[in-house]
Backbone as XML, in Angstrom:
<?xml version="1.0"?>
<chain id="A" units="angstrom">
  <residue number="1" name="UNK">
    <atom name="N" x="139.741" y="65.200" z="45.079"/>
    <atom name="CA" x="138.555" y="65.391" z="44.291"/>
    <atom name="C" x="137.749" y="66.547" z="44.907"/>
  </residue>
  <residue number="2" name="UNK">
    <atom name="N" x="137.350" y="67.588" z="44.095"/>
    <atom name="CA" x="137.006" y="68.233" z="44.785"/>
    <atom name="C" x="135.056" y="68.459" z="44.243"/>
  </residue>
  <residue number="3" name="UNK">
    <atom name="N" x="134.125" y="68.487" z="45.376"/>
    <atom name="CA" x="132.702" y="68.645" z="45.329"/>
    <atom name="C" x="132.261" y="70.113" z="45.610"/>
  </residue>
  <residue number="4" name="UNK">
    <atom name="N" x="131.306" y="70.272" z="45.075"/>
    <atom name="CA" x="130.249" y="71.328" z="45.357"/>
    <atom name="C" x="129.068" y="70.982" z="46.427"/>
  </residue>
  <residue number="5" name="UNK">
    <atom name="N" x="128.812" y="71.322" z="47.530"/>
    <atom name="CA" x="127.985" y="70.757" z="48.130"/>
    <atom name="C" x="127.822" y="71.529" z="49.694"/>
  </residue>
  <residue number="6" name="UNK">
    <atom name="N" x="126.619" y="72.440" z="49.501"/>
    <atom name="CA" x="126.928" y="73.539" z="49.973"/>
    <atom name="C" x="126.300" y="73.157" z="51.577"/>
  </residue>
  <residue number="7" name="UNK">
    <atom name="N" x="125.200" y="72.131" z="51.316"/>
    <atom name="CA" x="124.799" y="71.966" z="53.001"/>
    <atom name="C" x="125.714" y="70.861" z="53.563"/>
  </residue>
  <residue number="8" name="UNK">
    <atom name="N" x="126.733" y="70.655" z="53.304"/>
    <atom name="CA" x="127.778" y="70.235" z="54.177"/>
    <atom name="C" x="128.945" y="71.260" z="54.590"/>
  </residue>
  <residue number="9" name="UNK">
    <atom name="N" x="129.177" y="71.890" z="53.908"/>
    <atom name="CA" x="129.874" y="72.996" z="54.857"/>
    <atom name="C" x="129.470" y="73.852" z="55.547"/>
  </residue>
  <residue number="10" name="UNK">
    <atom name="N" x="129.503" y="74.078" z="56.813"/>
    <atom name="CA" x="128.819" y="75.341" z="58.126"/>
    <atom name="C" x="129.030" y="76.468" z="57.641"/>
  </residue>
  <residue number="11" name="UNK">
    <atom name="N" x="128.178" y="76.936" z="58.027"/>
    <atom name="CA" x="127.733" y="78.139" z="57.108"/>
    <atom name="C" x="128.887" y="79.588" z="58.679"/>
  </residue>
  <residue number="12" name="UNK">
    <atom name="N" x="129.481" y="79.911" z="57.473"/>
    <atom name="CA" x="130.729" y="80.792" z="58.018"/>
    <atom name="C" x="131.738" y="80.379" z="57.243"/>
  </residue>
  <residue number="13" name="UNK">
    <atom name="N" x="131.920" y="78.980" z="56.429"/>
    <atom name="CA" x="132.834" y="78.942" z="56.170"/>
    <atom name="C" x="132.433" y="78.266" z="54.567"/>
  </residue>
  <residue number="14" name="UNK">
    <atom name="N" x="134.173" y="78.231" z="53.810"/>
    <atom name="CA" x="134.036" y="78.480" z="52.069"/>
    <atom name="C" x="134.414" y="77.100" z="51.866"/>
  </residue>
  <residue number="15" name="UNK">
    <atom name="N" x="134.725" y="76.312" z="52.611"/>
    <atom name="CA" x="135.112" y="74.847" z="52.114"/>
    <atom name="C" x="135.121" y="74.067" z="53.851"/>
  </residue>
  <residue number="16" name="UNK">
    <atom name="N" x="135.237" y="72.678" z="53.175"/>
    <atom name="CA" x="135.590" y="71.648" z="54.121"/>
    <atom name="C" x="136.256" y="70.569" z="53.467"/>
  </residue>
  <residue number="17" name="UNK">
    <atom name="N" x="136.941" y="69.919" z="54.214"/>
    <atom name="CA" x="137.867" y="68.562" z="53.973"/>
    <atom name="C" x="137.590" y="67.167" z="54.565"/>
  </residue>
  <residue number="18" name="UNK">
    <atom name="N" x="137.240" y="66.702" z="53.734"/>
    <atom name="CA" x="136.726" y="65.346" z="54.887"/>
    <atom name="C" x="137.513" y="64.221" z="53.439"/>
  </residue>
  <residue number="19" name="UNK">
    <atom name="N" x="138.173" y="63.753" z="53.830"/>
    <atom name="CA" x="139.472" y="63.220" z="52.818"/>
    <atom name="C" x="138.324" y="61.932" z="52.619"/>
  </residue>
  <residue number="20" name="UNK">
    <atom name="N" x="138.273" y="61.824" z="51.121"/>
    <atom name="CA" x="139.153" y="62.245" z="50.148"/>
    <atom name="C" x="138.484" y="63.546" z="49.331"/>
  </residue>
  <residue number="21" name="UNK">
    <atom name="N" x="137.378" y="63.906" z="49.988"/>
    <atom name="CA" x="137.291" y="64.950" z="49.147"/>
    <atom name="C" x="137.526" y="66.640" z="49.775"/>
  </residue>
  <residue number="22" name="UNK">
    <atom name="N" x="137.270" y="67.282" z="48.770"/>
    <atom name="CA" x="137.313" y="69.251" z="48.949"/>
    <atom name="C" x="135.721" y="69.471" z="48.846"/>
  </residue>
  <residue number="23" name="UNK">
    <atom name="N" x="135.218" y="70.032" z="49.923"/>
    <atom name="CA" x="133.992" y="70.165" z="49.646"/>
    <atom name="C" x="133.813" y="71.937" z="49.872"/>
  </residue>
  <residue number="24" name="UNK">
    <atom name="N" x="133.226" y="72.104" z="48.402"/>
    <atom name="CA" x="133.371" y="73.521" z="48.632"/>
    <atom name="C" x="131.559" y="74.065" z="48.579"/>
  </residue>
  <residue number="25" name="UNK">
    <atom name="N" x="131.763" y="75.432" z="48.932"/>
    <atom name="CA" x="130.370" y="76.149" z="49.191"/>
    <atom name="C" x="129.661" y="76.164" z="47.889"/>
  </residue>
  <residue number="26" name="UNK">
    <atom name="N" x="130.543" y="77.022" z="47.450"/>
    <atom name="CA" x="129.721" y="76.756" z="45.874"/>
    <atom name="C" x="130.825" y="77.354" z="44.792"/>
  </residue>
  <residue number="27" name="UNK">
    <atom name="N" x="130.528" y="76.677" z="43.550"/>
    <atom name="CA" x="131.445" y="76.133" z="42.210"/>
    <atom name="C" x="132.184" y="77.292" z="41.908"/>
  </residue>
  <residue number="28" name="UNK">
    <atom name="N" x="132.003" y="78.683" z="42.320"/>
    <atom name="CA" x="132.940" y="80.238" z="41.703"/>
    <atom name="C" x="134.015" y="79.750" z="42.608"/>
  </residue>
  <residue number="29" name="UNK">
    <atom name="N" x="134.447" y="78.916" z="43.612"/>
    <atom name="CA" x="135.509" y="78.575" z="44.879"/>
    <atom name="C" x="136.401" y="77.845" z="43.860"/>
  </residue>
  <residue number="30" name="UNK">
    <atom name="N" x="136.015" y="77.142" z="42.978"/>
    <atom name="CA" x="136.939" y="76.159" z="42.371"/>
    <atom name="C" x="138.334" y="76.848" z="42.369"/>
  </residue>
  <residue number="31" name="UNK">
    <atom name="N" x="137.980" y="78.905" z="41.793"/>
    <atom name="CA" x="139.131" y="78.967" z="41.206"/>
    <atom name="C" x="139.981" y="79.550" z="41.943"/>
  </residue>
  <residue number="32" name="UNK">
    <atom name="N" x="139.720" y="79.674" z="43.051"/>
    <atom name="CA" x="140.145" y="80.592" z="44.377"/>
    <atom name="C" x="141.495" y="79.511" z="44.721"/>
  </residue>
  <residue number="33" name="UNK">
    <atom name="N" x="142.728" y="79.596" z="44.621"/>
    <atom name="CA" x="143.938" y="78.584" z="44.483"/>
    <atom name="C" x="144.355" y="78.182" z="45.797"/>
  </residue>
  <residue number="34" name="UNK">
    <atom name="N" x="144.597" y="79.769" z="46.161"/>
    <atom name="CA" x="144.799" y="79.266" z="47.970"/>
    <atom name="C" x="143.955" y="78.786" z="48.617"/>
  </residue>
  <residue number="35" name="UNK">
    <atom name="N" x="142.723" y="78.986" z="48.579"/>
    <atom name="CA" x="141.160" y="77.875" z="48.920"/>
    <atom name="C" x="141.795" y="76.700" z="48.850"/>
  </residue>
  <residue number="36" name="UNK">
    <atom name="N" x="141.730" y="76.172" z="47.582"/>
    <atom name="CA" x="142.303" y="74.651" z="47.162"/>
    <atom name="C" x="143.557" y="74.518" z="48.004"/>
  </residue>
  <residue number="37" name="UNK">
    <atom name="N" x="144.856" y="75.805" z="47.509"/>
    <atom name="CA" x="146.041" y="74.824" z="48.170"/>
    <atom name="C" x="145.776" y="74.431" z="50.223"/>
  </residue>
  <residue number="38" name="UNK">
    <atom name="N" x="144.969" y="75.384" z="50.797"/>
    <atom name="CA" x="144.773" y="75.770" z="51.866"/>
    <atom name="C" x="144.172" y="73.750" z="52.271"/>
  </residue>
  <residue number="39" name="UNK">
    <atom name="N" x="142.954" y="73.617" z="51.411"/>
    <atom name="CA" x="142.581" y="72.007" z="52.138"/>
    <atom name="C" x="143.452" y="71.470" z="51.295"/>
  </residue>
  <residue number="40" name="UNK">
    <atom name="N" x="143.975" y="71.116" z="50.530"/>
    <atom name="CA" x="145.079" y="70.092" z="49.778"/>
    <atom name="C" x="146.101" y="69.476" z="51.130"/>
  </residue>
  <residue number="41" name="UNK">
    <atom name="N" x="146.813" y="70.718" z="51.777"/>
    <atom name="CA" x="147.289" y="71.098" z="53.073"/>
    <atom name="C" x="146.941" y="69.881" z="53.909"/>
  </residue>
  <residue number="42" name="UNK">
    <atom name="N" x="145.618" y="70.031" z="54.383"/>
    <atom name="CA" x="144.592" y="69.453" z="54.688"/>
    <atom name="C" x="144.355" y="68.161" z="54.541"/>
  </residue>
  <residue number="43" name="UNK">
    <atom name="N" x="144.236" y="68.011" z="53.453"/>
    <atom name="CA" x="144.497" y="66.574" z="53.157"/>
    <atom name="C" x="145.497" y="66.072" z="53.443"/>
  </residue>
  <residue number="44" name="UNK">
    <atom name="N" x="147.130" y="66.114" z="52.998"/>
    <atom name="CA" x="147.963" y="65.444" z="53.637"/>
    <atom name="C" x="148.376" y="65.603" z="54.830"/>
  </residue>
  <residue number="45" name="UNK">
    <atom name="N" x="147.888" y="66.489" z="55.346"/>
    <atom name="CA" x="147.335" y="65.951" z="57.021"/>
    <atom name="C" x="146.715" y="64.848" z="57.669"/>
  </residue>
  <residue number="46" name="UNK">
    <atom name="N" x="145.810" y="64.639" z="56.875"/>
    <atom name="CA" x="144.953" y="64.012" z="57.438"/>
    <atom name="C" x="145.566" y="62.160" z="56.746"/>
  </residue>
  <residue number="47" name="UNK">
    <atom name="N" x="145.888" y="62.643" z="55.692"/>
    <atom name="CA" x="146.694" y="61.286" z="55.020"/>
    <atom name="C" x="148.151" y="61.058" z="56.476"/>
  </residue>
  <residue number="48" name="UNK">
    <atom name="N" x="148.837" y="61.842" z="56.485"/>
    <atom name="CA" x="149.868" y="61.899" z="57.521"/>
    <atom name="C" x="149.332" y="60.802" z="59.060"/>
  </residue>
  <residue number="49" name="UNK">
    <atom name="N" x="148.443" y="61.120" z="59.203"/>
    <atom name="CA" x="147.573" y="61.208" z="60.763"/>
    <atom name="C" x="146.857" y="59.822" z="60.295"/>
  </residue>
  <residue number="50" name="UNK">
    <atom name="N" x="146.891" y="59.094" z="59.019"/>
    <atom name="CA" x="145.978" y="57.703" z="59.083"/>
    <atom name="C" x="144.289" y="58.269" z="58.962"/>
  </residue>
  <residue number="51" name="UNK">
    <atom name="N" x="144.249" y="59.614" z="58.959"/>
    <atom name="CA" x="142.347" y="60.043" z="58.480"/>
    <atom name="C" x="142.034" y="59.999" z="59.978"/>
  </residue>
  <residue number="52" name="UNK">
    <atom name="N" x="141.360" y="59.316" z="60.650"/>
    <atom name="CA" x="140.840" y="59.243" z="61.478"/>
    <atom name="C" x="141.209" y="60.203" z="62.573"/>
  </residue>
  <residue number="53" name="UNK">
    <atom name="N" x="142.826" y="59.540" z="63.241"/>
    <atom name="CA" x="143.348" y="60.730" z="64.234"/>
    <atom name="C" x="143.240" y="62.188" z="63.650"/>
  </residue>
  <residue number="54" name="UNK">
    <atom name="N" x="143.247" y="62.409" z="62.749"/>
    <atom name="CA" x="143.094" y="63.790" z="62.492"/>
    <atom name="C" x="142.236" y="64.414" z="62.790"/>
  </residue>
  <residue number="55" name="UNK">
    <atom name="N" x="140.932" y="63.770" z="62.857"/>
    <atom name="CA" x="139.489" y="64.441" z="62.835"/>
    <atom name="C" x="139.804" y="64.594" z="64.848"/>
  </residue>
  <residue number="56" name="UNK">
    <atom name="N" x="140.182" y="63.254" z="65.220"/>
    <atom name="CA" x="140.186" y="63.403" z="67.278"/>
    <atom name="C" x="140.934" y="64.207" z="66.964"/>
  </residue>
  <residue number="57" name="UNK">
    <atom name="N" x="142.162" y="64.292" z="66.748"/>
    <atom name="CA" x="143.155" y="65.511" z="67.264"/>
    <atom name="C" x="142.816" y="66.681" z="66.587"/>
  </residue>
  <residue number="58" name="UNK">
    <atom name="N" x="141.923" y="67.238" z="65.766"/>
    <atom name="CA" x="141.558" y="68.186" z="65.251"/>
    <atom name="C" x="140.505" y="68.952" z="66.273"/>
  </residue>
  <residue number="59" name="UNK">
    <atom name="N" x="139.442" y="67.695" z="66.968"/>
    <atom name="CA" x="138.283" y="68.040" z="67.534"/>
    <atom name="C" x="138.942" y="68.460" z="68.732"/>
  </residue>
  <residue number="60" name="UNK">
    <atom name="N" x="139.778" y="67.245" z="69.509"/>
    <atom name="CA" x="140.249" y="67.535" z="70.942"/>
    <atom name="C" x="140.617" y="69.382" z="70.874"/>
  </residue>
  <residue number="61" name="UNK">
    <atom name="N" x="141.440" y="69.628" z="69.929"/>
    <atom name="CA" x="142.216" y="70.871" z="69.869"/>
    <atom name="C" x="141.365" y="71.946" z="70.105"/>
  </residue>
  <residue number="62" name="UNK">
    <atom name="N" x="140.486" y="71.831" z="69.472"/>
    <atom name="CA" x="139.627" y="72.831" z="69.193"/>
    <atom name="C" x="138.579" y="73.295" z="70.319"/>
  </residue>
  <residue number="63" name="UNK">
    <atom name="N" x="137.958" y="71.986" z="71.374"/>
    <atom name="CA" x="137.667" y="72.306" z="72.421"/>
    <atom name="C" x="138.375" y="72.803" z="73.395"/>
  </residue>
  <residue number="64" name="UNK">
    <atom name="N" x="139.758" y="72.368" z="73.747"/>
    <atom name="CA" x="141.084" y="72.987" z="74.305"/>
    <atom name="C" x="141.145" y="74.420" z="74.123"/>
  </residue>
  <residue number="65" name="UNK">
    <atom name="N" x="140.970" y="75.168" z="72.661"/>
    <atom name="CA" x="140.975" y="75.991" z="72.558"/>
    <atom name="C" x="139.715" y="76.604" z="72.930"/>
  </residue>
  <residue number="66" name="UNK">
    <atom name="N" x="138.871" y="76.271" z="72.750"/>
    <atom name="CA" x="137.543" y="77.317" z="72.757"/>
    <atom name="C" x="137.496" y="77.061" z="74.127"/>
  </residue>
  <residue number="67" name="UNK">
    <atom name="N" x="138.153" y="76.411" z="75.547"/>
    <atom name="CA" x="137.926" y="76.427" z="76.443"/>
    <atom name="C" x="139.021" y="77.698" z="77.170"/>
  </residue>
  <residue number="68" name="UNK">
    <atom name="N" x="139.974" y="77.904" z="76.171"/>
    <atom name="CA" x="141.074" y="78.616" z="76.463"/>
    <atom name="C" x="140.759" y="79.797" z="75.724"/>
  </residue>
  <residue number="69" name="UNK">
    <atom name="N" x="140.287" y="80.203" z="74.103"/>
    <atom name="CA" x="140.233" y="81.509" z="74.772"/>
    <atom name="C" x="138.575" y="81.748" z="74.508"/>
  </residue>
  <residue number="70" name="UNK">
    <atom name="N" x="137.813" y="80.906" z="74.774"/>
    <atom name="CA" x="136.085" y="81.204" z="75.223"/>
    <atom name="C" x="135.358" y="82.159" z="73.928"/>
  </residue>
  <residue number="71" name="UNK">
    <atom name="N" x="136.199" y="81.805" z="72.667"/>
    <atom name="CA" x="135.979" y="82.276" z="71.575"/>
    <atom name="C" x="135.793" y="81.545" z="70.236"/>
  </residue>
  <residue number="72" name="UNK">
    <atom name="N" x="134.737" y="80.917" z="69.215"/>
    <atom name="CA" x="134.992" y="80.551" z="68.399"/>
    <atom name="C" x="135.891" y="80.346" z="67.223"/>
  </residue>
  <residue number="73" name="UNK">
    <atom name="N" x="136.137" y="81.706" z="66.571"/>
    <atom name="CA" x="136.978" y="81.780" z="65.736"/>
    <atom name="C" x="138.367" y="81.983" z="66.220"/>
  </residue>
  <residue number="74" name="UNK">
    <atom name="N" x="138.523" y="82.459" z="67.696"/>
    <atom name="CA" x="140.156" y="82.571" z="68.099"/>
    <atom name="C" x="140.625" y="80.350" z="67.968"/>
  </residue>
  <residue number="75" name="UNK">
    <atom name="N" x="139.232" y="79.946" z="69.043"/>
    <atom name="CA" x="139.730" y="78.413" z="68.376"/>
    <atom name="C" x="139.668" y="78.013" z="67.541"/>
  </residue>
  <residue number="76" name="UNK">
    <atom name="N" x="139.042" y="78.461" z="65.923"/>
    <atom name="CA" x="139.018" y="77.434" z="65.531"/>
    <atom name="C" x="140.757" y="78.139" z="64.517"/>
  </residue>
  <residue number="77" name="UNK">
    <atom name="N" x="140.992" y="79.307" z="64.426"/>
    <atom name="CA" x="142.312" y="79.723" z="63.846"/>
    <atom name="C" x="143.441" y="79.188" z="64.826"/>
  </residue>
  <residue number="78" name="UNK">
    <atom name="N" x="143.417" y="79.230" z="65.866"/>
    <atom name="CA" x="144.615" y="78.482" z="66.672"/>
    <atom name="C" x="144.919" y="76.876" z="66.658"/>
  </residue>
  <residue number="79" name="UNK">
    <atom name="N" x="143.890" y="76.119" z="65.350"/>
    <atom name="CA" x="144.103" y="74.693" z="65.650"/>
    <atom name="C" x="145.441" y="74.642" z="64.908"/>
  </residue>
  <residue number="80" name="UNK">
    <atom name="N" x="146.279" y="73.509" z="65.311"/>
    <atom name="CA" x="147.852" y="73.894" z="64.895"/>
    <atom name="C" x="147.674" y="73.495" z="63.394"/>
  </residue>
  <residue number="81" name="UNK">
    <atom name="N" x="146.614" y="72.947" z="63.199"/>
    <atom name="CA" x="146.376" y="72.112" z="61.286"/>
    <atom name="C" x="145.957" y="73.409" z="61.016"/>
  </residue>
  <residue number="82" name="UNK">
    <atom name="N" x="145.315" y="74.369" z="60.937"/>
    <atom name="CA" x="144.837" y="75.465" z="60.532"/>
    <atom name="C" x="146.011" y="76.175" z="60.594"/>
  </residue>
  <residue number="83" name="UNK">
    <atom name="N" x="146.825" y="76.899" z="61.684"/>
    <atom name="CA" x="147.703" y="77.370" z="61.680"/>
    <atom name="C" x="148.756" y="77.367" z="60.351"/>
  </residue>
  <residue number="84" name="UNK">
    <atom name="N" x="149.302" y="75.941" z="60.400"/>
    <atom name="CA" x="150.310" y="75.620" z="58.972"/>
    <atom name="C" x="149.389" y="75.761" z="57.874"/>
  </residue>
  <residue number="85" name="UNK">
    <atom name="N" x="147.933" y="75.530" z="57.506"/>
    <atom name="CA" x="147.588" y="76.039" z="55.849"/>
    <atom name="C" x="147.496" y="76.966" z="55.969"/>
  </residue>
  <residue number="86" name="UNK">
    <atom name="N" x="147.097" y="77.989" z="56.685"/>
    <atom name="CA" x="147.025" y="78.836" z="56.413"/>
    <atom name="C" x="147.920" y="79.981" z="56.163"/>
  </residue>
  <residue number="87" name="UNK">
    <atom name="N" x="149.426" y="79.240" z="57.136"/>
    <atom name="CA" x="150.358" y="79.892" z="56.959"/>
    <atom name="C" x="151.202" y="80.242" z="55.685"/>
  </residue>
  <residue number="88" name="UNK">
    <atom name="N" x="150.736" y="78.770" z="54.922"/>
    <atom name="CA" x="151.303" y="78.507" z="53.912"/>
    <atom name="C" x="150.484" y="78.465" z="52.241"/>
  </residue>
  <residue number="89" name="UNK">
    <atom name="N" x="149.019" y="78.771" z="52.668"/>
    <atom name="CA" x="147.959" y="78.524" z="51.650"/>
    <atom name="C" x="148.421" y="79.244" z="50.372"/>
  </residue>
  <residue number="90" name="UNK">
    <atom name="N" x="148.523" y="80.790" z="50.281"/>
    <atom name="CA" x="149.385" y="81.137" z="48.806"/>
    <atom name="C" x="150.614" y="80.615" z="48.753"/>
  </residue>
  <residue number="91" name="UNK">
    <atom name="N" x="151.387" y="79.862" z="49.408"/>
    <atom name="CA" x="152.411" y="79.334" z="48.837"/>
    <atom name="C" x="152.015" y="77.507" z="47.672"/>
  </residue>
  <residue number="92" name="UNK">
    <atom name="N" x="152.016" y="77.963" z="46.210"/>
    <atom name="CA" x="151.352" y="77.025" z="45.598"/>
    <atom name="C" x="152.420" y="75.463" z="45.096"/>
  </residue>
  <residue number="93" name="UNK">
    <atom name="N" x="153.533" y="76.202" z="45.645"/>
    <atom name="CA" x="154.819" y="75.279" z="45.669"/>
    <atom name="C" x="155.247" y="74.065" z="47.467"/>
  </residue>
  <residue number="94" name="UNK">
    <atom name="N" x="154.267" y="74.922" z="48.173"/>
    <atom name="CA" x="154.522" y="74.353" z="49.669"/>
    <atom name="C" x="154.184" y="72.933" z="49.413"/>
  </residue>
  <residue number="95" name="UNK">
    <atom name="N" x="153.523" y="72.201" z="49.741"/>
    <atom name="CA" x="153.370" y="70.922" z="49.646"/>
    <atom name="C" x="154.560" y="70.049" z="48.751"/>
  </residue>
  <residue number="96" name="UNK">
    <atom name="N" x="154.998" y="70.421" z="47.994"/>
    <atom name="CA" x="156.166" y="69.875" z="47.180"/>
    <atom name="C" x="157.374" y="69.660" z="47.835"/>
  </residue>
  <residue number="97" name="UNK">
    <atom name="N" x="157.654" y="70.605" z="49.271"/>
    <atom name="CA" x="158.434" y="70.294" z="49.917"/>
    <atom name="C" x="158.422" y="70.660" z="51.566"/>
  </residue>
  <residue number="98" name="UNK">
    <atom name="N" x="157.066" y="70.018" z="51.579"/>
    <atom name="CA" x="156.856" y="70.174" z="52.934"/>
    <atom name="C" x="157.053" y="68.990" z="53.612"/>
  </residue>
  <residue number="99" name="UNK">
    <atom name="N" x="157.481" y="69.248" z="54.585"/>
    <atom name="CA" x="158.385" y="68.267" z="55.881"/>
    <atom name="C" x="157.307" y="67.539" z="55.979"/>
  </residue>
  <residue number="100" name="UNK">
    <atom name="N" x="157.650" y="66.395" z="56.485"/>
    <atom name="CA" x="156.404" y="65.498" z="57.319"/>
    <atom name="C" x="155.973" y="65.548" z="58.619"/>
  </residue>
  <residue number="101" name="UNK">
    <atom name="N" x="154.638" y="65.511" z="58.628"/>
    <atom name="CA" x="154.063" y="65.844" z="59.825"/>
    <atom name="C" x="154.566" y="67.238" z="60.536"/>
  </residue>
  <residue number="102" name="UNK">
    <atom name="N" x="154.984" y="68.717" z="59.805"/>
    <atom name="CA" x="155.409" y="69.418" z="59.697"/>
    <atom name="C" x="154.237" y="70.491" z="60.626"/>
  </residue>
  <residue number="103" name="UNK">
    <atom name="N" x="152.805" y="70.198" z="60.701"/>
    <atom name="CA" x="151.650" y="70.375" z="61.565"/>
    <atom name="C" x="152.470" y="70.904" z="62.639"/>
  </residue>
  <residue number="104" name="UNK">
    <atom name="N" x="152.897" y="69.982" z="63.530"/>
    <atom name="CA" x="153.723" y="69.570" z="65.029"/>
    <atom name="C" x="154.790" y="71.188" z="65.316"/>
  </residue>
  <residue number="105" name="UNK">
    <atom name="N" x="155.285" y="71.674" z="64.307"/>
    <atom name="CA" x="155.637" y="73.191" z="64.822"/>
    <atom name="C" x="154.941" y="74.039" z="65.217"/>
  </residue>
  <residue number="106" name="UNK">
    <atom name="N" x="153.374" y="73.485" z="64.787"/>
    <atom name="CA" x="152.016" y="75.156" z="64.878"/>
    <atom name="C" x="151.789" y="74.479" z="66.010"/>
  </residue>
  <residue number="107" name="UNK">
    <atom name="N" x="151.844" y="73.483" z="66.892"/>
    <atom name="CA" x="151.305" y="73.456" z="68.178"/>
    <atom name="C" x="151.692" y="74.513" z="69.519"/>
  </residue>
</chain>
C-alpha cells in the first residue's frame, strides 16, 4: 500500500518502507516505477526477515558502516538491503524471480 506522507520520510530522501506500507515524499513519486520497484524490494525483505529483524539488521549495518567509512551516505548505500534494490530497482521483472533471502550476496 503505498502513502503520501511527507513528515515521515527524512528529508534527503524520496520514500521509506516501514511494511506494510510505501511511504512516499510526495504523490508526483507514485509514478516513478523504480522508486516503487526499489521499496517493493524492500518489502520482501523485510517479509523474508519476519519485519522486525530487518529494521535490527538494517540499523546494526548501518552503524557498522558509518563507523567504517565515517560517512553518511557511503553507509547508508553500502547496507547490503540497499545494495540488492538498488541493484535491481529498474529491473520491473526482478522480484518475480528473485531467490530467497537473496539480500545475503550484497553483504
Amino acid at each position: 500500500m503505498i502513502v503520501i506522507f511527507k513528515l515521515i520520510v527524512p528529508n534527503g530522501y524520496a520514500a521509506i518502507t516501514l511494511w506494510p506500507f510505501i511511504v512516499l515524499k510526495n504523490k508526483t513519486l507514485k509514478d516513478n516505477e523504480s522508486l516503487i520497484n526499489h521499496e517493493k524490494i524492500h518489502l520482501r525483505q523485510q517479509i523474508e526477515l519476519l519485519i522486525l529483524p530487518f529494521y535490527l539488521m538494517y540499523g546494526i549495518e548501518f552503524i557498522v558502516n558509518l563507523i567504517r567509512y565515517r560517512n553518511w551516505i557511503k553507509a547508508y548505500v553500502n547496507i547490503s538491503f540497499e545494495k540488492e534494490a538498488t541493484a535491481h530497482d529498474c529491473d520491473l521483472n526482478y522480484l518475480v524471480r528473485r531467490p530467497f533471502w537473496n539480500f545475503i550476496k550484497y553483504f
